[in-house]
Structures are given as C-alpha cells and as structure tokens.
ZAMARGU-4260 file (C-alpha; in steps of 0.2 Angstrom, whole numbers, plus 5000, padded with zeros to 4 digits):
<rodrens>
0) 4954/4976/5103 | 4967/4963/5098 | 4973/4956/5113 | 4989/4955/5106 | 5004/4966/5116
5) 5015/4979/5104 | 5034/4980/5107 | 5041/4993/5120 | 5052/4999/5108 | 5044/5009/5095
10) 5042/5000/5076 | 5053/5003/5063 | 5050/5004/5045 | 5060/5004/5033 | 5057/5007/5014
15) 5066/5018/5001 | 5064/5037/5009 | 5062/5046/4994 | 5043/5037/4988 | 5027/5029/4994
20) 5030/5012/4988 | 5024/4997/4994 | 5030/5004/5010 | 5015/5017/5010 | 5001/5006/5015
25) 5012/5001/5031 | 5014/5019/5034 | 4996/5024/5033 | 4992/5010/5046 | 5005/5016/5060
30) 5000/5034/5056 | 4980/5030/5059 | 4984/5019/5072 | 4993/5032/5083 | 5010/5022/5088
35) 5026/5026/5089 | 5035/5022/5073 | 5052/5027/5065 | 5055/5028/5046 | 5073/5021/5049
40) 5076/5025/5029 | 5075/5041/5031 | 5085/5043/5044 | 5104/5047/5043 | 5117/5035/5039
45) 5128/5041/5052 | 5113/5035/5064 | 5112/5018/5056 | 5097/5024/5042 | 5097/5028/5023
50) 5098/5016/5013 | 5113/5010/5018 | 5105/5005/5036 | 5091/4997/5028 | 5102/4986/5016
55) 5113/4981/5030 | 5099/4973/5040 | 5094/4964/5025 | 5113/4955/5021 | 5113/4952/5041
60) 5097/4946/5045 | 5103/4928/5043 | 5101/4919/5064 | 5096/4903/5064 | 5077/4901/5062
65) 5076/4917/5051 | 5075/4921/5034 | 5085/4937/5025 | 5071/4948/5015 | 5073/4948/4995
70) 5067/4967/4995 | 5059/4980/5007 | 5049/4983/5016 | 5054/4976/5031 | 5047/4981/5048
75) 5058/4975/5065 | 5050/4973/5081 | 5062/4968/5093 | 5070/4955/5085 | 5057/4951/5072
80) 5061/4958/5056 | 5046/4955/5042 | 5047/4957/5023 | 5030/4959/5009 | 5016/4972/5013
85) 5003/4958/5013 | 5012/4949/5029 | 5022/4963/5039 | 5002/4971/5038 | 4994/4954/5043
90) 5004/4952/5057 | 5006/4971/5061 | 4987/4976/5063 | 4980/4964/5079 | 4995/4973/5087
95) 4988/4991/5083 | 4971/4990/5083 | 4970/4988/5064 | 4960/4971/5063 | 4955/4961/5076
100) 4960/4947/5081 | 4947/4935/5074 | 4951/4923/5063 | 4940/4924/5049 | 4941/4945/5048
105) 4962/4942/5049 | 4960/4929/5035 | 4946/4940/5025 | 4958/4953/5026 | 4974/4945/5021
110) 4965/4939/5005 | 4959/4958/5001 | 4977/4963/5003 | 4984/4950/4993 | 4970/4953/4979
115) 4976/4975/4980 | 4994/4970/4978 | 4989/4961/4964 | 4981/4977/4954 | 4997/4987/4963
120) 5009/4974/4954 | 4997/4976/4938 | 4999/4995/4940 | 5016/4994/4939 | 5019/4983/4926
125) 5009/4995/4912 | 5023/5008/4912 | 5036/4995/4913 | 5028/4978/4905 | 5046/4972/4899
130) 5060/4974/4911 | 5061/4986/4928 | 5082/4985/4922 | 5073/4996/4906 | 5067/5016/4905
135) 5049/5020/4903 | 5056/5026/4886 | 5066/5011/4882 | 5047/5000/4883 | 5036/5014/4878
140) 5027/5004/4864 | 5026/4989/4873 | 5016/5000/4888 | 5006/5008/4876 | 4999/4993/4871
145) 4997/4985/4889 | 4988/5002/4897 | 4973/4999/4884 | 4970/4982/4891 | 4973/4987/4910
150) 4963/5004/4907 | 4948/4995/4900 | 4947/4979/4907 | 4958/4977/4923 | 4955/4992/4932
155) 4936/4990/4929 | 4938/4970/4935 | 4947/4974/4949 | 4936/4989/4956 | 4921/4981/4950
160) 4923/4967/4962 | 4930/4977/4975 | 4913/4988/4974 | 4903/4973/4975 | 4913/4968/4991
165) 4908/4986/5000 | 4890/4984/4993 | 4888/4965/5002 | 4891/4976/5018 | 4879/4984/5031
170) 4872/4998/5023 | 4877/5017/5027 | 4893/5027/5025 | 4904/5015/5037 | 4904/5001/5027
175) 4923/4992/5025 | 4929/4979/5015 | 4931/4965/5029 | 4918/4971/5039 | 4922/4981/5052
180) 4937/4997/5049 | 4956/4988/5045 | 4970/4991/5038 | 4966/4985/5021 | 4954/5001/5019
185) 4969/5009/5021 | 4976/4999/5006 | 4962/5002/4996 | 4961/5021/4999 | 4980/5022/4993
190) 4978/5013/4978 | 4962/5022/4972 | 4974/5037/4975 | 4987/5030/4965 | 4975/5027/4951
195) 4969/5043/4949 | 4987/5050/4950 | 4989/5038/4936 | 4975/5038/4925 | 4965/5053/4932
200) 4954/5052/4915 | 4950/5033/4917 | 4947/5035/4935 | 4935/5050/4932 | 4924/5039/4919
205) 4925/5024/4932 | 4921/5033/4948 | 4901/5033/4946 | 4902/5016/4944 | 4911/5014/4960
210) 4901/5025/4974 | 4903/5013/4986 | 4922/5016/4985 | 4923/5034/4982 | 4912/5036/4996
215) 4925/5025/5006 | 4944/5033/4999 | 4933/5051/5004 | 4929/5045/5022 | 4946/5039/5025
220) 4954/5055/5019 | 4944/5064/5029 | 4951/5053/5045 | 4959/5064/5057 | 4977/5055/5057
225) 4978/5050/5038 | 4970/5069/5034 | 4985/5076/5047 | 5000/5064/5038 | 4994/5070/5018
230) 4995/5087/5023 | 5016/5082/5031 | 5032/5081/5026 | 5031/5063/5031 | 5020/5058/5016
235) 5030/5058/5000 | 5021/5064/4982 | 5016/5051/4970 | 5029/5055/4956 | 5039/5044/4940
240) 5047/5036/4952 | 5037/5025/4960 | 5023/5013/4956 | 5010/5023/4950 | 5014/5036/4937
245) 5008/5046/4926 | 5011/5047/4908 | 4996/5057/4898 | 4997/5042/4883 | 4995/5028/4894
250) 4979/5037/4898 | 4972/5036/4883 | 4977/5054/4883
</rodrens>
C-alpha cells in the first residue's frame, strides 16, 4: 500500500504507562495495523523502560542534525526518534498501511489530525483553563465557566464540521474522513470516546446530530484488532488523570 519499508526492529513507543494520552492515538494505529510494537514505558527500568527510560532518551537525543523532544510521545525507529501525535502519525502511517502514500490523502490527513488535537487540547484545557501546575480543585470556578462555552458551542463546532466531512464522502457505512480508511479515524474514534467519558450527557444530546460519526466510532470498535486491544490489559481506562475527564458539574450536571 505505501511503498514505503518499516524498520527490522520492532517500533517503540513511548508515553506515560499508566494513561491513554496523547500516546493513545499511536497506539491504536500499531494495534490495527498488526506490527510489532513495544510500549518501552511500560517496561521495567531495570531493562531501560518506565519513565526513567523514556526521559533518558529525551535528555540524550541531542547528535548532530537531531532535535531533543519537549514532551512525549516519541516513537524511535532505528535511529529516528519523533516527538507530537500529529507528525510521529504522519510519518508512521505510509509505513504500516495507515494511509497511503499519496500526497493529497497524507496532507488531507495531517490537517484532520492537527484540526482533532486541536478539540483534544480544547478538551483538556476545561478542567484545567488556568494552569496544568494547579488541581482541578484549585481552578474549579474558572472550568466551570469554560465547560458551558466548550459544551455548547465547541464541541458542537468541531463535530459539526467533522460530520459534514464524513457526509461529503461516498455514501454507505465505509465512509472515512480522508477518503479511504487511515489513521486519523482512529483519532477520531478515540476522541469521540473521550467525549463521551467526559461529557456522556452532552455527547448523548449531540449524537443524533452526528450519525455519520456515530456510525464511524461503532464501525471502528467493532474492528477486529482495536475490538481485541479495548478488551486488554494493554489499553489503559480513561480516568482523572488524563486528558479527558469526567467531573458531573462540568457536564452541566
């Protein structure tokens, strides 16, 4: 499909092991995809995981023509090592049958990539619209008042465009955001999970606006790899410590 030849040694993710993160959505693709992957995070220390082995390779990842990541993930490939969802995705998916290696569907996906990390950045920043160095409690005021605008008129934006995206597409039940099936479904199926962890009373009032993707997220859960990882140990719950989480008030609740 791509044209493009993957590493002999098996790719290596690394993320904080204890959430899904923005490391989830590079997750999701390896685990459809069906290669070889290690979470090195979640590996021992002693073995050159955990934390500790992740934040080593970001102090040494200074040679001469690199550049050392400001934050995981990161994903190494021999000697490449790539920071931010949106590119280690971009360049990841021509190499495992993700996307194709057409220009205009690489590019059209890239944009629907950076356009969901925008509404995952938005999603975070309601339960902490201050300061990440601050509590949920410390800002609780301040995210009440920033989860009315994102409940009413971000998520509705964001998902209303994304919809009419889906609708431009060949009719039927296949019909995928760039076109033909890549990784930035994926994407999409995660945040429209996230969401509903989140805001599950805002997302059920906005879901028969959005058939299109409902129709989509069900499809893709029902994939034999992604169904196969949910049901794991590998996948991590959505909890109150990572990006989306769910706090009844911020619900309108």
């Amino acid at each position: 499909m791509s044209g493009i030849q993957p590493p002999e040694a098996p790719y290596e993710l690394f993320y904080w092991p204890t959430i899904q993160g923005r490391g989830e959505v590079v997750r999701l693709a390896l685990e459809d995809a069906g290669v070889a992957y290690v979470d090195a995070a979640r590996l021992p220390e002693k073995s050159g995981g955990g934390v500790a082995g992740m934040m080593k390779i970001m102090r040494e990842q200074s040679d001469p023509g690199s550049m050392r990541p400001l934050a995981p993930p990161l994903l190494r490939a021999g000697d490449v090592v790539i920071a931010q969802t949106a590119a280690i995705l971009h360049w990841l998916a021509p190499r495992i049958g993700m996307c194709p290696i057409d220009e205009t569907i690489r590019t059209r996906a890239l944009q629907l990539q950076l356009t969901l990390s925008d509404l995952v950045n938005e999603s975070h920043d309601v339960h902490h619209p201050i300061s990440t160095a601050l509590t949920f409690e410390d800002q609780r005021d301040e995210a009440l008042k920033a989860s009315k605008s994102f409940r009413e008129l971000r998520i509705p934006k964001f998902l209303g465009w994304l919809e009419s995206v889906v609708t431009g597409r060949e009719p039927g039940p296949n019909a995928y955001l760039a076109g033909p099936f890549t990784y930035v479904d994926l994407s999409l199926f995660w945040v429209l999970r996230g969401l509903g962890y989140a805001f599950p009373r805002t997302m059920a009032n906005l879901e028969p606006k959005i058939p299109r993707l409902v129709l989509l997220r069900d499809e893709i859960a029902s994939r034999p790899r992604i169904a196969a990882y949910l049901a794991s140990s590998r996948c991590a719950p959505f909890d109150e410590d990572g990006i989306f989480r769910h706090y009844p008030e911020l619900d309108g609740g």
